[in-house]
C-alpha positions in Angstrom: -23.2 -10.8 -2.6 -20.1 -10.5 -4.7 -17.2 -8.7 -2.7 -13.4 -7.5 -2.8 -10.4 -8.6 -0.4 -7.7 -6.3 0.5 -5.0 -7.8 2.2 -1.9 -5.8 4.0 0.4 -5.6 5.6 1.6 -2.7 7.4 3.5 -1.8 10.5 2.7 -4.7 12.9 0.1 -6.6 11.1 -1.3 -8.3 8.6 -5.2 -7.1 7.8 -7.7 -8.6 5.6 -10.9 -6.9 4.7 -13.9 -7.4 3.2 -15.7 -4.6 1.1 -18.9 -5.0 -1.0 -20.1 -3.3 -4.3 -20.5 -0.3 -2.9 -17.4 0.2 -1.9 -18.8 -0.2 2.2 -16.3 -2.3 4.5 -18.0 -5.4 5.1 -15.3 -7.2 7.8 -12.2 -7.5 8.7 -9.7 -9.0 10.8 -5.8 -9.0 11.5 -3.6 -11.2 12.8 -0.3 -9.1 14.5 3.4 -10.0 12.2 6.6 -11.9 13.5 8.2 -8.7 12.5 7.2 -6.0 11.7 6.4 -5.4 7.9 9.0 -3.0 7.1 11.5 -5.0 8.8 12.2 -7.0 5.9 15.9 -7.9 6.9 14.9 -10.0 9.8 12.5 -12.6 8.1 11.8 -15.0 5.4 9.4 -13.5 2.7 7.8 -16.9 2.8 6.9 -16.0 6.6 4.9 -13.3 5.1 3.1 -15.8 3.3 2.2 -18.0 5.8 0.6 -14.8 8.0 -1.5 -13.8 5.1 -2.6 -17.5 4.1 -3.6 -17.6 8.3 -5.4 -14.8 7.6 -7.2 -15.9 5.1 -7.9 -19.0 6.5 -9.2 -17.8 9.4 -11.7 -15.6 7.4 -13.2 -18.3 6.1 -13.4 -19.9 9.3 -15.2 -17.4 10.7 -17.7 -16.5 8.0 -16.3 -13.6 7.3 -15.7 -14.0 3.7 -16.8 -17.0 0.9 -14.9 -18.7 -1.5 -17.1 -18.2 -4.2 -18.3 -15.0 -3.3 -14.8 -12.8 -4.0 -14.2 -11.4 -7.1 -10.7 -9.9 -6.2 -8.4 -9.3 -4.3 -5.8 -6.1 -3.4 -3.0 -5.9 -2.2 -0.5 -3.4 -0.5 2.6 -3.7 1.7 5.5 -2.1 3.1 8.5 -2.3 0.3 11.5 -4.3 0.6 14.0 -6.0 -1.5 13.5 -9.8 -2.4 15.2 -11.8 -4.2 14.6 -15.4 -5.9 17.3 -17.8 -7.4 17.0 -19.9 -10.4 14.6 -22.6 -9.1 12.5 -19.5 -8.1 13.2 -20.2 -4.6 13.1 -17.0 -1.8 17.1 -16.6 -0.6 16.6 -15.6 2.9 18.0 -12.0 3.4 20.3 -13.1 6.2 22.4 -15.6 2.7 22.4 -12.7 1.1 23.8 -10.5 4.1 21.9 -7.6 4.1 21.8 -6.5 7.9 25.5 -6.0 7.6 25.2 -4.0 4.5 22.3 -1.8 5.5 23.9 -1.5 8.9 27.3 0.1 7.2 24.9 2.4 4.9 21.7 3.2 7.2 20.7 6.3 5.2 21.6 5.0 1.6 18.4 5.0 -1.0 17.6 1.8 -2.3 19.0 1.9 -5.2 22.5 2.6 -3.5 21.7 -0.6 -1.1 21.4 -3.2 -4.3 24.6 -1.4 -5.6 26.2 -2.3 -1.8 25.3 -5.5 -2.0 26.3 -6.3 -5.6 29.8 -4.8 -4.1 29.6 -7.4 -1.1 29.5 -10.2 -3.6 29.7 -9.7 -7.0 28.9 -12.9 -7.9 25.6 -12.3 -6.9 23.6 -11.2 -10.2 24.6 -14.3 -11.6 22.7 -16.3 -8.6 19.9 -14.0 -8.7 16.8 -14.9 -11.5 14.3 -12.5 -10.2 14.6 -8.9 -7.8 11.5 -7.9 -6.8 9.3 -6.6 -3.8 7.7 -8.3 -0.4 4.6 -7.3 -1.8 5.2 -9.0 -5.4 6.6 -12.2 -3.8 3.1 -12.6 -1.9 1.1 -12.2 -5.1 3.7 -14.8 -7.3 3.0 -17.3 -4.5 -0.6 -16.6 -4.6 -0.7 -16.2 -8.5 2.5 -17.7 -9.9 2.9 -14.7 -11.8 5.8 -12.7 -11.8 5.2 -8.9 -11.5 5.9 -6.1 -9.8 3.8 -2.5 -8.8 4.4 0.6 -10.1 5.0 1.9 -6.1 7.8 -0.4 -5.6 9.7 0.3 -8.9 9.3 4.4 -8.1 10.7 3.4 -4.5 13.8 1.3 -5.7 14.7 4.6 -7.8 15.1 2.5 -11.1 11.9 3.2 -12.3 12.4 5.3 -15.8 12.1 9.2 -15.8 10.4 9.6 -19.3 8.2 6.2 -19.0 7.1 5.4 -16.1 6.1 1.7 -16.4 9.8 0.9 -17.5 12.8 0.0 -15.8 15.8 2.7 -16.1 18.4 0.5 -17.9 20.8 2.8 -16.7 20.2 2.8 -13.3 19.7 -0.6 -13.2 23.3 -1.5 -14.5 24.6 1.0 -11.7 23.3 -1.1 -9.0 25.1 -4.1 -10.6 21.9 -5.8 -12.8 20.4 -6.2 -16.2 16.4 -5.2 -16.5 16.1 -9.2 -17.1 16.2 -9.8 -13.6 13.5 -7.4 -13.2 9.6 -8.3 -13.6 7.2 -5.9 -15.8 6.2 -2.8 -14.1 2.3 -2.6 -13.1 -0.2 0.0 -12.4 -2.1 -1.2 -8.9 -5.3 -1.8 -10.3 -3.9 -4.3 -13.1 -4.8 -7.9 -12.9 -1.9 -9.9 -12.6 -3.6 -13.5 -12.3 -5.9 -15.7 -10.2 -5.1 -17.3 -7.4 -4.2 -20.9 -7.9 -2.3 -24.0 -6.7 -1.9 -25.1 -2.8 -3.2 -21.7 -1.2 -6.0 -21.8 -3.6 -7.4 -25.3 -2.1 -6.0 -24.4 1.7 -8.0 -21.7 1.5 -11.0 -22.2 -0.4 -11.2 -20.0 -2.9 -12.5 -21.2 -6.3 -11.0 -20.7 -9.8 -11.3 -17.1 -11.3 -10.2 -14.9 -8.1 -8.2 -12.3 -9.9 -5.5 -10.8 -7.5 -3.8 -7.1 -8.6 -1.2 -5.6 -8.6 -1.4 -3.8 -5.5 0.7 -0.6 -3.7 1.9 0.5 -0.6 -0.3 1.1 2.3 0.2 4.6 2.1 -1.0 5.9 -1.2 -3.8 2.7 -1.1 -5.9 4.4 2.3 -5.0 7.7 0.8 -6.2 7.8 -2.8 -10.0 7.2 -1.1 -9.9 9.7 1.7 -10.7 12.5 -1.1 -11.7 12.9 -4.6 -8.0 12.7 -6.5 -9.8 15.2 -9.2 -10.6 18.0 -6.7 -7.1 19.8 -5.6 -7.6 18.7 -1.9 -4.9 18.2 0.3 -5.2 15.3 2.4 -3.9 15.3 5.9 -2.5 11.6 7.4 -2.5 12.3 11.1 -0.8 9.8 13.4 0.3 10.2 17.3 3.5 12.0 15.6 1.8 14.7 13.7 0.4 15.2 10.7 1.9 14.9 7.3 -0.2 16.7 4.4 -0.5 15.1 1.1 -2.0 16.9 -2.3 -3.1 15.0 -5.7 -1.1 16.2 -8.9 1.0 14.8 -11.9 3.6 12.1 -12.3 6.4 13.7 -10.7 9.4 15.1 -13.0 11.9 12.1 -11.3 15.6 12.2 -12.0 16.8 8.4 -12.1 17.7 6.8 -8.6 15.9 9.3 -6.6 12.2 7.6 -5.8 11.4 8.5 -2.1 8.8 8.9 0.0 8.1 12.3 -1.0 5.5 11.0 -3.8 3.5 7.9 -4.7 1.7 6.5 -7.7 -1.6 6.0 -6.9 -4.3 3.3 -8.7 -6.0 6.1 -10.9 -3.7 6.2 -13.7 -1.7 9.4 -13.8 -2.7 10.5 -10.4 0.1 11.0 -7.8 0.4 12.5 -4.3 2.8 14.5 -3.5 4.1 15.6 0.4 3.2 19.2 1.2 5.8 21.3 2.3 5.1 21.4 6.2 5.2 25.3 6.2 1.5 26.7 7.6 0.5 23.5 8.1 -0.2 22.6 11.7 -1.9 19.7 13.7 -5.5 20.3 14.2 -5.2 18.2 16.9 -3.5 21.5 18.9 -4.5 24.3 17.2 -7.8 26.6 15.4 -5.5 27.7 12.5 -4.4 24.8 11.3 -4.4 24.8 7.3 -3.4 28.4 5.3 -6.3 30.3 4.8 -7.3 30.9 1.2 -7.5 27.2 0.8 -10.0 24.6 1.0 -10.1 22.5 4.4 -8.0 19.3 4.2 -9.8 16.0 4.2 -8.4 13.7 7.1 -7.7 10.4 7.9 -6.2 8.2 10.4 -6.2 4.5 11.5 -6.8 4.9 15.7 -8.4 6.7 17.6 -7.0 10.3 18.1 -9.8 11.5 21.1 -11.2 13.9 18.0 -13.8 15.6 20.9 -10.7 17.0 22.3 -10.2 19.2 19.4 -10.0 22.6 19.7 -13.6 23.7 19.0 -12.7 26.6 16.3 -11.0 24.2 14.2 -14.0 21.6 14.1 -15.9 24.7 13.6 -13.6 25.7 10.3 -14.5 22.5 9.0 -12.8 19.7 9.2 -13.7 17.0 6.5 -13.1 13.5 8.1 -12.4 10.3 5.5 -15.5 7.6 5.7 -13.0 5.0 7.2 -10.6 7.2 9.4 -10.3 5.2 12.8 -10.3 1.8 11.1 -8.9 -0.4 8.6 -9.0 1.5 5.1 -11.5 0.1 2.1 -8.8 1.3 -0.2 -6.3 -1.4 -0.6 -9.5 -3.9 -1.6 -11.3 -1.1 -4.1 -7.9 -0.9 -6.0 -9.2 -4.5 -7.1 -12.6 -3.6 -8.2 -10.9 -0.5 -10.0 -9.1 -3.1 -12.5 -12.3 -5.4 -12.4 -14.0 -2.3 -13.9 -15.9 -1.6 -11.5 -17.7 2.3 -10.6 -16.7 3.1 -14.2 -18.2 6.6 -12.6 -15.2 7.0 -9.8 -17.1 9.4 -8.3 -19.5 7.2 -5.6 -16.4 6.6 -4.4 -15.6 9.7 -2.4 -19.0 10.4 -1.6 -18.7 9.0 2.4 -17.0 11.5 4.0 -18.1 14.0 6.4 -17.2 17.8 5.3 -16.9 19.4 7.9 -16.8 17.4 11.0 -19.0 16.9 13.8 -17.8 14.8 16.6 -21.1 13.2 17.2 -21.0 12.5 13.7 -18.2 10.8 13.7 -18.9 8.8 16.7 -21.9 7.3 15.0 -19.9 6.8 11.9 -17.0 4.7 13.4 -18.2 1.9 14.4 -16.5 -0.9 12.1 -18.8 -3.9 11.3 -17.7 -7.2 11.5 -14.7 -5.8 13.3 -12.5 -8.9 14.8 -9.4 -8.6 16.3 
């Protein structure tokens, strides 16, 4: 049975899963991080590496996945700057001092923390060949390729406001670089190249395994929660709150802005966009918990949120529930079989959630296979 990887890594772990044709979760397992993933200040992007190559390793180990079985892998990951030098060698973040300059600018965008660190040593474009992401420096290690995701370039704020798989040249020059330094802008679905070299025979994996360009966690679980095409809000609910997402248009960004307030998603010219938290409330807490006039959210989570302690007039309302809410998300994997041309008919793809919710339904329906921890 051919199958997708998704690999992540997110908060405090690294996650591999396994998804078949169907776009079901097959297995998966994790493996927790030296440091957390957004934490990239603390650690060597080539520690990242070495977690997800552990990961993958112990996989195959355990039968959950087969070398020649995988026809691609995903990726997503928390963004962070990374840098290589001429030999295309990782500078560890600590040479090029960036806890001291984040620590004098803790609210600065990240575009305003390469110009800071340009200012800290200007010398530095000259010793830097590539700037990049966490997430692109795992898949030129796996790959060789050099490339970076649409989701990170709209996060540095460089990415251009009239084309949105180009560098701002602008922008670029303000934080102290040229757009040589930075590697060719691409959608998360795109095929970048197959993995090769050392990892490829540590781990098994035959020739041919494409691996894409990948996203951030985020906009990867959220894309499949709900059909993009249908104007449904989508609500990610964690022990904080909830914070409500709806699908729309590339957003009209001014240069060095990016954020957290939208993210490209894999389906070209889909983005979501962060609701405005006015009439929005956690279901968890309350029966009117979406404005009325619209159509119930979709929701989706990662643990388990005690759902039969809802308040029973909003599970009455309707409350639709994503297919892998409470577990590891198929989306970071189905990105792959998106650029593999695969379900040329998106639409089987957000067919597995329940609208509305039932809690015995969605006792039944979360019960991960393969699960290992």
């Amino acid at each position: 049975m051919t199958v997708l990887l998704g690999i992540e890594l997110a908060g405090d772990e690294a996650l591999l899963s396994v998804v078949d044709r169907r776009g079901a979760m097959e297995a998966w397992c994790n493996e927790p991080l030296t440091a957390p993933a957004g934490d990239w200040t603390a650690i060597h992007p080539e520690e990242r590496v070495r977690a997800v190559v552990q990961l993958l390793e112990r996989g195959m180990r355990e039968g959950l996945l087969h070398g020649g079985n995988i026809a691609g892998i995903g990726l997503a990951a928390e963004p962070g700057w990374v840098f290589l030098d001429h030999e295309l060698k990782a500078i560890p973040p600590r040479d090029l001092q960036w806890p001291d300059v984040l620590a004098a600018i803790p609210d600065a965008t990240p575009a305003a923390q390469l110009a800071a660190l340009v200012e800290k040593d200007p010398t530095l474009p000259r010793k830097v060949r590539v700037v990049f992401s966490t997430l692109d420096y795992l898949r030129f290690r796996l790959t060789g390729a050099l490339a970076t995701s649409v989701s990170f370039a709209w996060w540095s704020g460089l990415l251009s406001p009239e084309l949105p798989t180009e560098w701002d040249a602008a922008a670029v020059a303000a934080a102290g670089f040229t757009t040589d330094a930075l590697p060719p802008i691409l959608p998360a679905s795109e095929r970048v190249g197959t993995v090769q070299g050392e990892i490829s025979t540590q781990c098994g994996f035959p020739a041919g395994v494409w691996v894409h360009a990948g996203a951030d966690p985020v906009s990867s679980a959220l894309l499949f929660a709900a059909d993009p095409d249908e104007e449904r809000a989508v609500c990610e609910i964690d022990e904080s709150g909830v914070v409500p997402w709806r699908f729309g248009e590339a957003p009209q960004q001014s240069p060095g802005s990016g954020g957290a307030d939208a993210l490209p998603t894999a389906v070209s010219g889909v983005w979501l966009h962060r609701v405005d938290d006015a009439g929005w409330s956690d279901p968890r807490t309350v029966a009117e918990w979406y404005p009325r006039g619209e159509q119930p959210p979709v929701v989706t989570f990662r643990e388990d949120l005690e759902l039969e302690r809802w308040p029973a007039a909003a599970l009455a309302d309707g409350v639709g529930v994503a297919s892998d809410a409470g577990g590891p998300s198929v989306g970071v994997a189905l990105q792959a079989g998106l650029g593999l041309g695969w379900w040329r008919d998106r639409r089987v793809l957000w067919r597995k959630h329940l609208f509305p919710f039932a809690p015995a339904e969605w006792l039944a329906l979360n019960q991960s296979p393969g699960a290992s921890s």
